[in-house]
C-alpha positions in Angstrom: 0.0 0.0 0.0 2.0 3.6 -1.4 2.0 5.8 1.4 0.9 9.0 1.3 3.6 11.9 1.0 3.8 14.2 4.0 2.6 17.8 3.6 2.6 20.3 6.3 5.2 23.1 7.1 8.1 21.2 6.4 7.2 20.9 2.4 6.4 24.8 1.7 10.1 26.2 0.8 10.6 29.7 0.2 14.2 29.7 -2.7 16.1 33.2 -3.2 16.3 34.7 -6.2 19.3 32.8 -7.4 17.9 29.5 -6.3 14.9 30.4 -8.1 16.2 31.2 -11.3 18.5 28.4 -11.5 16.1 26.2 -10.8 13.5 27.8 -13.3 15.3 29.2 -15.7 13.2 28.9 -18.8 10.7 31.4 -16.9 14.0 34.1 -17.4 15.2 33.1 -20.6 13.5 30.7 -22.5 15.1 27.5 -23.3 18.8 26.9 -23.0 20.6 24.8 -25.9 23.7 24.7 -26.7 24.3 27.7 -29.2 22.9 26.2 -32.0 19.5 28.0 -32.3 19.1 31.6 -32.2 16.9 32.4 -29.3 19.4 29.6 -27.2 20.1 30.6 -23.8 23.6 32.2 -24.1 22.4 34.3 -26.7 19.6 35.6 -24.5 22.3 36.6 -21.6 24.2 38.8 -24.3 21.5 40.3 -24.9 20.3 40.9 -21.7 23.8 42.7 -20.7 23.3 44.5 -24.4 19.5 46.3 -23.9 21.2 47.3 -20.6 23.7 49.4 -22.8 21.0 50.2 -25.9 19.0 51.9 -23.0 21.5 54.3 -22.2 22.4 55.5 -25.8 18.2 55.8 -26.3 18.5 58.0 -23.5 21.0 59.8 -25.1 24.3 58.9 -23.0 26.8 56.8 -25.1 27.3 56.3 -28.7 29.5 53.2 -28.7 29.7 49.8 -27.4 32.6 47.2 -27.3 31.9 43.6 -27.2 34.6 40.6 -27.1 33.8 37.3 -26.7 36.7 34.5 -26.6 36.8 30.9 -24.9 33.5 31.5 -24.3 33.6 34.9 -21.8 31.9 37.9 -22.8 32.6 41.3 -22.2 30.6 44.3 -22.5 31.4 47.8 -22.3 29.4 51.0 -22.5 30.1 54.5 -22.1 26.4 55.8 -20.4 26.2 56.8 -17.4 27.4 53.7 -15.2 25.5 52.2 -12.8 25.1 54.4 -9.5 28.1 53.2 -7.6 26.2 52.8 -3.9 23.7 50.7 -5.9 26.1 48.3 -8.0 25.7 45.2 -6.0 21.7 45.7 -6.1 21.6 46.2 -9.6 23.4 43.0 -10.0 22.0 40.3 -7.4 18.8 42.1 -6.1 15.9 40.7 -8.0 13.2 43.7 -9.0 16.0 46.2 -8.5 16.3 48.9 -11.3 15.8 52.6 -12.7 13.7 51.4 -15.4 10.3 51.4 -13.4 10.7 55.3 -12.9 9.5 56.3 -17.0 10.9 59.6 -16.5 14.7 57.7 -16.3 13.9 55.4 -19.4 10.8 56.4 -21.3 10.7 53.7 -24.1 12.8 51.1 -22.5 13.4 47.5 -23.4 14.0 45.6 -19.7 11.4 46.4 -17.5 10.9 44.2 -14.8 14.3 44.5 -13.0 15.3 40.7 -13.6 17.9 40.4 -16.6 21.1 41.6 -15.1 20.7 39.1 -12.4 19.2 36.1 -14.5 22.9 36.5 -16.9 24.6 36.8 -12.9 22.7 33.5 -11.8 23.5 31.4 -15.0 27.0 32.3 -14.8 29.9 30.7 -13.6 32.0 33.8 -12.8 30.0 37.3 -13.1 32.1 40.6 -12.6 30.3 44.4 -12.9 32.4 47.4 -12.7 30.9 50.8 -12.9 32.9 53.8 -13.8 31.1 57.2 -12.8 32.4 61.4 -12.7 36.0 59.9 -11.9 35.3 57.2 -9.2 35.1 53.3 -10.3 33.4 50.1 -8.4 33.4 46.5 -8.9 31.9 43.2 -8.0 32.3 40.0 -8.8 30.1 36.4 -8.7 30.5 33.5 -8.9 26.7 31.6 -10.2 25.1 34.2 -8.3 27.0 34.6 -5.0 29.0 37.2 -4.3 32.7 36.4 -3.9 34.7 39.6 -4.1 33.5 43.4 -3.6 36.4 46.0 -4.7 35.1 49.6 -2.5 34.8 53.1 -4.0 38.4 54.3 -5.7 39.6 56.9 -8.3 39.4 56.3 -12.2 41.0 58.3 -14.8 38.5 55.7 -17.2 35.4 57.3 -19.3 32.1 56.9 -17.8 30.1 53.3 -18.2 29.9 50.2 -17.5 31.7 46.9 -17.8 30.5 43.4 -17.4 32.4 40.0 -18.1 30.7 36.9 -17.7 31.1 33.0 -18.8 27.8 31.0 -19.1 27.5 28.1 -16.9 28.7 24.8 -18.5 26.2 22.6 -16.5 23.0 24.5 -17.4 24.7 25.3 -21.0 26.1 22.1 -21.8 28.6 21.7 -24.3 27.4 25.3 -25.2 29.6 27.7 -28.5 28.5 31.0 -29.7 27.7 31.0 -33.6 29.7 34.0 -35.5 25.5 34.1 -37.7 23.9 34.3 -35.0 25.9 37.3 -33.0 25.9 38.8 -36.3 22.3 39.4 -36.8 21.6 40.6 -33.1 24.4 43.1 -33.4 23.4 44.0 -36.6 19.6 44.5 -35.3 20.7 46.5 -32.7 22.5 49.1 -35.3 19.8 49.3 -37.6 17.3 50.4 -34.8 19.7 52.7 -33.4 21.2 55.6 -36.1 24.4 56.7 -34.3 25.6 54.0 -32.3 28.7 52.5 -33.0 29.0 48.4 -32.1 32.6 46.7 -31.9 32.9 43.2 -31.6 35.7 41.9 -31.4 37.4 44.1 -34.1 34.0 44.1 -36.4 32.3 47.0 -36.4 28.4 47.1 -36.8 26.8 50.9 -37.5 24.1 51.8 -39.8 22.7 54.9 -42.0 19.7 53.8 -42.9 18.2 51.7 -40.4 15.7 49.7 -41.4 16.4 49.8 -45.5 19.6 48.7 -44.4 18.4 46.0 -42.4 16.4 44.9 -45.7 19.3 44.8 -48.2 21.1 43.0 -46.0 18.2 40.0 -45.7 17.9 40.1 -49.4 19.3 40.3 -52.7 18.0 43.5 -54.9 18.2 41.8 -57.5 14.9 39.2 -57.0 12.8 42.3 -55.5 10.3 43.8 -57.8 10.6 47.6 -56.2 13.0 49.8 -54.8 13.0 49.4 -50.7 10.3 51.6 -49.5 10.8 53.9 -46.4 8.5 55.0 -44.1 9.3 57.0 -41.0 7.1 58.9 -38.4 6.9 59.7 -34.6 8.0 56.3 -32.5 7.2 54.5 -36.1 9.2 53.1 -38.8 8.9 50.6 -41.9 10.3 49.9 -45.0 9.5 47.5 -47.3 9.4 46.0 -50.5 7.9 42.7 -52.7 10.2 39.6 -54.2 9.7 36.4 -56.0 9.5 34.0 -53.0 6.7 32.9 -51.4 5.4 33.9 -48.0 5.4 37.0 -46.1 9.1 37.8 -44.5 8.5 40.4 -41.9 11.2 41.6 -39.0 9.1 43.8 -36.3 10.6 45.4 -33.2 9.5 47.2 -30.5 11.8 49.4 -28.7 14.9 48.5 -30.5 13.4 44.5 -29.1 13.6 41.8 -32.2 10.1 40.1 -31.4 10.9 37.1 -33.2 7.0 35.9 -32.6 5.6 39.2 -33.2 3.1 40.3 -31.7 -0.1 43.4 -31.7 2.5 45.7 -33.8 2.9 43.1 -36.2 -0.6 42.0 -36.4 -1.9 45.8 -37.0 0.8 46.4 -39.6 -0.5 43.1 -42.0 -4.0 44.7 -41.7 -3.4 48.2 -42.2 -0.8 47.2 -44.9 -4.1 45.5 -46.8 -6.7 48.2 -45.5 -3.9 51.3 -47.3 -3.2 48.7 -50.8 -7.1 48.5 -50.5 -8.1 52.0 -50.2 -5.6 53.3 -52.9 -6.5 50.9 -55.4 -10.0 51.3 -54.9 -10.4 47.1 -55.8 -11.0 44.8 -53.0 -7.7 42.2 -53.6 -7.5 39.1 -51.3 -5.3 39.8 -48.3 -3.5 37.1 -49.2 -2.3 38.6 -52.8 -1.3 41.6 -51.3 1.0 40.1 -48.5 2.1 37.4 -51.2 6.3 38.1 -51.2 6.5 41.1 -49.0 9.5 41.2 -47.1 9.1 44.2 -44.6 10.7 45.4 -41.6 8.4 47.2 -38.9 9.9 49.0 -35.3 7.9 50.9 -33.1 8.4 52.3 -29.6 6.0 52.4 -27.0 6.2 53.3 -23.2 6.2 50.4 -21.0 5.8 47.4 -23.3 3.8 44.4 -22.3 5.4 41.0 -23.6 4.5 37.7 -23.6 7.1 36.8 -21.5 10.5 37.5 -20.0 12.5 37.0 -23.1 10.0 39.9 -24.9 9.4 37.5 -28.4 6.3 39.0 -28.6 4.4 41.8 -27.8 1.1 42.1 -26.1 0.3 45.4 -25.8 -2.9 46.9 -27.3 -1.7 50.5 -26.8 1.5 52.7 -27.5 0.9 54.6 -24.6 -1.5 53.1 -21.5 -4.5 54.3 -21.9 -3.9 56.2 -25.5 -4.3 55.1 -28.6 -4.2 51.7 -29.6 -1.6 49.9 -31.8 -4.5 48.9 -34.5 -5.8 52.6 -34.9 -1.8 53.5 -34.6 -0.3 52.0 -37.3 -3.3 52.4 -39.5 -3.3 56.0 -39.0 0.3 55.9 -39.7 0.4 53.9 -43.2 -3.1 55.2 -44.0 -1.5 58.4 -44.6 2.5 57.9 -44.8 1.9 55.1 -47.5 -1.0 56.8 -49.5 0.9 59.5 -49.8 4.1 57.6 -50.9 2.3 55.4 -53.7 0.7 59.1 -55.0 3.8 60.2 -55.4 5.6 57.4 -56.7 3.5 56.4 -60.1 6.0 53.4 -61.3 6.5 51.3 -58.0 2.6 51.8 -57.5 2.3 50.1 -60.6 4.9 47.7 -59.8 3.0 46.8 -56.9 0.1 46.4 -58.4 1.8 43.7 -61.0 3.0 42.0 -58.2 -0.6 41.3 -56.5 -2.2 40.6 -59.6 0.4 38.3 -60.2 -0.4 36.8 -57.0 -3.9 36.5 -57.7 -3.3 34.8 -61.2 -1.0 32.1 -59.5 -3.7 31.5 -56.6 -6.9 31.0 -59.2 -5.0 28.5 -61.1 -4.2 27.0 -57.8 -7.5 26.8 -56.6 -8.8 23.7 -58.3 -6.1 21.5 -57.2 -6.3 22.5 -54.1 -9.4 22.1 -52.9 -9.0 18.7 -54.4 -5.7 18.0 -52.6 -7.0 19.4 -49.1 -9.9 17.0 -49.3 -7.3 14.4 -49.7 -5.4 15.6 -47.5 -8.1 15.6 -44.5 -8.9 12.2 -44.9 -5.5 11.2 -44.4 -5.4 12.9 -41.3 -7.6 10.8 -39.6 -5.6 7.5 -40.2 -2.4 9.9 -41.0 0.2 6.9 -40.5 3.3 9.3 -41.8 3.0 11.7 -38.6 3.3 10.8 -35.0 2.3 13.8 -33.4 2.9 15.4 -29.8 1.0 16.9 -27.1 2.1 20.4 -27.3 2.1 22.9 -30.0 3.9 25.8 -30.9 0.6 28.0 -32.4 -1.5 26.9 -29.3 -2.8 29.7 -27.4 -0.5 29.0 -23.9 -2.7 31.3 -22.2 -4.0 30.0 -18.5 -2.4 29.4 -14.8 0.5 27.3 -16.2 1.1 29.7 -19.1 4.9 30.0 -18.3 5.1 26.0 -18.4 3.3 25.8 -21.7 5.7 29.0 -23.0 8.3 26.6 -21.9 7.3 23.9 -23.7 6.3 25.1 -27.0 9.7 26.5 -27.3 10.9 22.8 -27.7 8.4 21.5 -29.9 9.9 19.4 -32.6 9.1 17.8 -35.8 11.2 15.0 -36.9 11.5 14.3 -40.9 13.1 10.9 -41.3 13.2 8.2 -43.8 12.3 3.9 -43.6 10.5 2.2 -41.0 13.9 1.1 -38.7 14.9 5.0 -38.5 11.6 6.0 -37.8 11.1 3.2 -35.4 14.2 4.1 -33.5 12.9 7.9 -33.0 9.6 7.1 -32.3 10.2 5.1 -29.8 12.7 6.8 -28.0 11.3 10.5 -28.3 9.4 12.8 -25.8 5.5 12.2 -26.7 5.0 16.4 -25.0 7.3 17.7 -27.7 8.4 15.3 -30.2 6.7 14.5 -33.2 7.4 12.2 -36.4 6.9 12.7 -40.0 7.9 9.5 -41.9 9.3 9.4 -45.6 8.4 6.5 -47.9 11.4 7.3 -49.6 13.2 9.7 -51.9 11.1 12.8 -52.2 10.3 14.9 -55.2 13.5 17.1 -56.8 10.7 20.2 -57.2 13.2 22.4 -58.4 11.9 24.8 -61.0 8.2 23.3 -60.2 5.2 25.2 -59.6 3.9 25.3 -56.0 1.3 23.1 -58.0 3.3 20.4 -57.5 2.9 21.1 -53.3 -0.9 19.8 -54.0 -0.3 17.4 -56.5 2.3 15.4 -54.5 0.6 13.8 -51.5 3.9 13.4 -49.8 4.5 17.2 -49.9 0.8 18.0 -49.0 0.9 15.8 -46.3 4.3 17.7 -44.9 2.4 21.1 -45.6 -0.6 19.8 -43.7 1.1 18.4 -40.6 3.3 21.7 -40.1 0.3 23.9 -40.8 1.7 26.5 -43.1 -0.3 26.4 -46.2 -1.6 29.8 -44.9 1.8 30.8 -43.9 4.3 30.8 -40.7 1.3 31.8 -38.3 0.2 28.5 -38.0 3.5 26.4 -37.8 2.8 23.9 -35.4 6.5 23.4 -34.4 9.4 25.4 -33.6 12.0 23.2 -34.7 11.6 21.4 -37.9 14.5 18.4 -37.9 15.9 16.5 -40.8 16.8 13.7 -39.1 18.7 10.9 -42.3 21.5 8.5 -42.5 24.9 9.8 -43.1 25.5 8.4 -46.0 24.7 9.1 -49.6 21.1 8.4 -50.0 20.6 10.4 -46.7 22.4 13.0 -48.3 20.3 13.0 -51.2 17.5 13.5 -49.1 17.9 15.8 -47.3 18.7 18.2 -50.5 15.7 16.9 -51.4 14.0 18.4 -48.9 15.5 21.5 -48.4 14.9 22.2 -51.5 11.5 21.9 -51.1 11.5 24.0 -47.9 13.5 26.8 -49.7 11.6 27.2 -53.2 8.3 26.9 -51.4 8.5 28.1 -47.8 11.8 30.3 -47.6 10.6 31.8 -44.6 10.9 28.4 -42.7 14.9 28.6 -43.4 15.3 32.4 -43.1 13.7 32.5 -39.4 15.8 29.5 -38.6 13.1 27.0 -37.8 15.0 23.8 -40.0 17.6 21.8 -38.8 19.9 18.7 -39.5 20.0 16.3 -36.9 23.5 15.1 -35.9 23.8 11.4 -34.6 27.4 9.9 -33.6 29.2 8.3 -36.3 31.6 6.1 -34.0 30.8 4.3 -30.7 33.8 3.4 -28.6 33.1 1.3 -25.4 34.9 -1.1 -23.2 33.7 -2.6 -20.3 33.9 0.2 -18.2 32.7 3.3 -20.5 30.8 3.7 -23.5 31.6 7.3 -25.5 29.7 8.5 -28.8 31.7 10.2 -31.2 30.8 12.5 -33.7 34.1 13.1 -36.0 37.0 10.9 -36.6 39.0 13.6 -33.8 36.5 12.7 -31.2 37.1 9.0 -32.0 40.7 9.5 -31.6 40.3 10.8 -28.5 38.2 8.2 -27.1 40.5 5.4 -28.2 42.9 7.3 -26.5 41.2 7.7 -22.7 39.8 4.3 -23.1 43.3 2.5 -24.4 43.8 -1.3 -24.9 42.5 -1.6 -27.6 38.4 -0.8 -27.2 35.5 -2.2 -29.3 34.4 0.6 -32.1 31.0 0.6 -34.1 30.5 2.7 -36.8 26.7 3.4 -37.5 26.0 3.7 -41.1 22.2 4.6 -40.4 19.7 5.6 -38.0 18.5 2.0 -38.1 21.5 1.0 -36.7 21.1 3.3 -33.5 18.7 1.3 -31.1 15.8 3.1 -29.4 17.8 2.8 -26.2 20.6 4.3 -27.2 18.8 7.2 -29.6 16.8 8.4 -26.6 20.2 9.9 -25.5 20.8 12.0 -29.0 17.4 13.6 -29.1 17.2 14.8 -25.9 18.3 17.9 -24.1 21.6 17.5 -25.6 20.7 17.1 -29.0 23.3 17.9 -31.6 21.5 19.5 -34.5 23.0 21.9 -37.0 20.7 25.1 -38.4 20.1 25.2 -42.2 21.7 29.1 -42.7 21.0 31.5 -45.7 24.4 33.9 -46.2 22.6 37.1 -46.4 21.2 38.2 -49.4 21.4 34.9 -51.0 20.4 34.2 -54.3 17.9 31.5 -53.9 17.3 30.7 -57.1 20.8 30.5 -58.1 21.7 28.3 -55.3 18.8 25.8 -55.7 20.1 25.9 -59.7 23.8 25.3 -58.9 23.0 22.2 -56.5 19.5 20.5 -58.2 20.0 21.7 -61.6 21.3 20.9 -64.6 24.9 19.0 -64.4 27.7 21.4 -65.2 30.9 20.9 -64.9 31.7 23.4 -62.1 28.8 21.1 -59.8 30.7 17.9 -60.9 34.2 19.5 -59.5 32.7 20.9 -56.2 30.9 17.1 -55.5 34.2 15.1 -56.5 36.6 17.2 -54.4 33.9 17.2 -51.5 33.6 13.6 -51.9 37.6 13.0 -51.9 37.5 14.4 -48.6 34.3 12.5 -47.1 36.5 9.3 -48.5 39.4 10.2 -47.1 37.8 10.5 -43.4 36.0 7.4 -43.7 39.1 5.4 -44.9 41.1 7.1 -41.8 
């Protein structure tokens, strides 16, 4: 008979706020990874030391920040104000301790609630703040959260600011490396939004002219748009935009110089006063999905006190610019209603080419139509007996809202969908995966090479529709059930093969899936080493060298040539928390077109030389 646990005083435990955010610390800063996606954990605490600095130079104290990270430490530096020196050690360890609740110190700020600075000092293994202030310095240093070493008041000949230094924690960031992409687009981000300021990291410098059309020529090649970029500026509003050949909406929106990767009410009221303005000017009622077909737009607004979603401010949830003013619909309307009119008046030849472009739209969704209402009807019955997908409990376009709102955040952030190919890989994941998060999408084989096809083909292969149906995004990236889409095939050839395959169909169809870094390639070890006492997974022929080398006398090595080969056992361990997966990355203003042509083309002889020298060197580790 189980025995009933105890509860009385002895099970109510009151944690500090170190304890508390070590123990939670998804409700701080998401989920943590290993520096492989962009919204990973150690990306969030860069960030979080970073706004700190942005919200000086808004306030108009500091023009330049220097960044360096090396063997994993980070070091910021910013010449604001510093941090009052009476109040350093506060600032840094005393949760709900900042200047930012007082709007006359930071009107349109991006951290709020006090709780950054001391999530990046929890998380840390060694934490040091120094404050330099009208010729007197300060500094304190942590080590995951506890303070260790506190330097008094003394004289500086340095510039005011502030420096902080910090290294991630290696057991809550496990095997955890900052990606060069990655830092790139959040320094750039932070230099489009703010005209003026000067970024260095580590010897790169990041500064902008033209804000947003800058941001825009950088996420896209000129060449495939139909327009010149648009730019549209106003009181705590800007946009610019412009239409290409790709399909789907790509918009960036920010509030408060905040990427909101999810979006949010200023997103939402920008899509329908975008339509509403096309609408008016035309005087024709085109479907809001012709009009949004292809536009790539970037949107930043500010607004006093911003309400987010959640700590790590993905998306915004404010319905007003200013509490108890007008609201963001009525805002941005007003805003494009004239701004935009105006601009399109003015500008007779991209009015006209806009106006191709949603026609163009319009022809290619009539001829569509047929097929599609065909294939969705196929498509639906599948669903019921849908044997290809083995789906999860959570999703990441569920409405979390509730009393365990944070948990479901939490959760959605890890939702996963698994493309794999054959019944024994398949198997292997399916068995061993997390039913809350994990779901599979099973191959019957090689897809279609849709290269050069029409997004007719989308409907007409059921494999493809199927795909389309289970990640929700026939309507666009609103929808998409998971965050994490995972192309999990053997190392060899075929899998290969496959996966080109497939990104090609992800990149001619749904670009935007691969531009907001939502695909993946799963990694799985290519060498098992093990002797009686220890059993080590290797990834590379280097890590197998080393683990013949600790191990010694001669240890038993495997070499998995396909999933099927992994049992379920042993796969549980590569698809968990310490997943090895590599992001599918677009250099910036990549020709699409011109990549997809070089790779699943026609054979020329430059593609034959690239494949046999790339294949001399897969030999060559394989043979070693």
């Amino acid at each position: 008979m189980a025995v009933e646990p105890k509860y009385d005083e002895s099970s109510i435990k009151s944690l500090d706020w170190r304890e508390h955010i070590r123990l939670r610390p998804g409700m701080y800063i998401g989920k943590l990874g290993d520096g492989n996606a962009p919204d990973d954990g150690i990306y969030v605490l860069v960030k979080e030391v970073v706004d700190n600095c942005i919200d000086e130079h808004m306030m108009g104290y500091g023009n330049k920040i220097e960044i360096k990270i090396e063997d994993r430490i980070v070091t910021v530096r910013d010449y604001g104000r510093g941090v009052p020196l009476g109040k350093l050690i506060d600032v840094a360890s005393k949760i709900n301790t900042g200047a930012k609740y007082d709007s006359g110190a930071f009107q349109k700020s991006v951290g709020l609630n006090g709780v950054g600075i001391k999530a990046v000092n929890a998380l840390s293994n060694y934490f040091k703040i120094e404050s330099f202030r009208d010729g007197k310095t300060r500094c304190a240093e942590f080590e995951k959260g506890i303070l260790k070493k506190e330097q008094k008041e003394t004289a500086t000949t340095e510039l005011n600011g502030t420096l902080v230094t910090f290294m991630p924690d290696e057991t809550v960031f496990k095997n955890f490396h900052f990606k060069p992409d990655f830092l790139d687009d959040l320094f750039w981000n932070y230099a489009y939004l703010n005209s003026g300021l000067s970024i260095i990291c580590n010897s790169k410098k990041y500064v902008s002219k033209n804000g947003l059309v800058d941001l825009l020529q950088r996420k896209t090649n000129e060449d495939e748009l139909r327009y010149p970029i648009v730019s549209l500026k106003g009181e705590d509003i800007e946009l610019a935009f412009s239409h290409g050949n790709d399909y789907g909406e790509d918009l960036y929106s920010f509030v408060n110089g905040q990427y909101t990767t999810q979006g949010g009410t200023h997103q939402q009221a920008f899509r329908e006063a975008f339509v509403k303005t096309v609408r008016d000017f035309y005087k024709k009622d085109y479907d809001t999905s012709d009009i949004r077909q292809s536009i790539v737009a970037a949107l930043a607004v500010r607004v006093q006190e911003p309400v987010f979603e959640s700590q790590t401010k993905t998306k915004l949830g404010s319905q007003y610019v200013v509490e108890g003013g007008q609201s963001m619909k009525s805002f941005v309307l007003d805003f494009l209603s004239k701004e935009l009119d105006n601009y399109l008046h003015r500008n007779t030849a991209i009015a006209e080419a806009l106006k191709k472009r949603i026609e163009q739209s319009e022809r290619e969704r009539k001829e569509l139509s047929g097929i599609k209402k065909l294939a969705n009807e196929r498509a639906k019955k599948a669903n019921l007996h849908n044997k290809k997908l083995r789906d999860c409990k959570f999703h990441y376009n569920e409405d979390p809202s509730g009393k365990n709102k944070e948990d479901v955040l939490a959760q959605q952030q890890k939702t996963t969908i698994f493309i794999t190919e054959g019944d024994s890989a398949s198997g292997s994941i399916t068995k061993s995966r997390n039913t809350e998060t994990q779901a599979v999408f099973s191959l019957r084989g090689k897809p279609l090479n849709c290269f050069g096809l029409t997004k007719k083909v989308v409907y007409e292969n059921e494999e493809f529709n199927l795909l389309q149906h289970a990640l929700n995004i026939e309507e666009g990236l609103d929808g998409l059930r998971y965050k994490n889409i995972v192309i999990a095939t053997d190392a060899d050839v075929d899998g290969m093969h496959i996966r080109l395959l497939l990104m090609t169909f992800f990149l001619q169809f749904f670009p935007d899936l691969v531009k907001q870094k939502h695909v993946y390639i799963l990694e799985t070890p290519l060498f098992r080493v093990r002797n009686k006492q220890e059993t080590i997974y290797c990834y590379d022929e280097a890590e197998k060298q080393a683990a013949i080398k600790k191990l010694g006398a001669k240890p038993e090595i495997t070499r998995f040539k396909g999933l099927g080969e992994i049992s379920p056992e042993e796969f549980g361990r590569f698809i968990g928390d310490d997943m090895h997966v590599q992001p599918v990355l677009l250099e910036q203003g990549e020709h699409i077109f011109s990549l997809l042509d070089y790779f699943m083309g026609k054979n020329t002889p430059q593609r034959q030389e690239f494949i046999i020298d790339n294949l001399k060197v897969e030999l060559d580790a394989v043979e070693n």
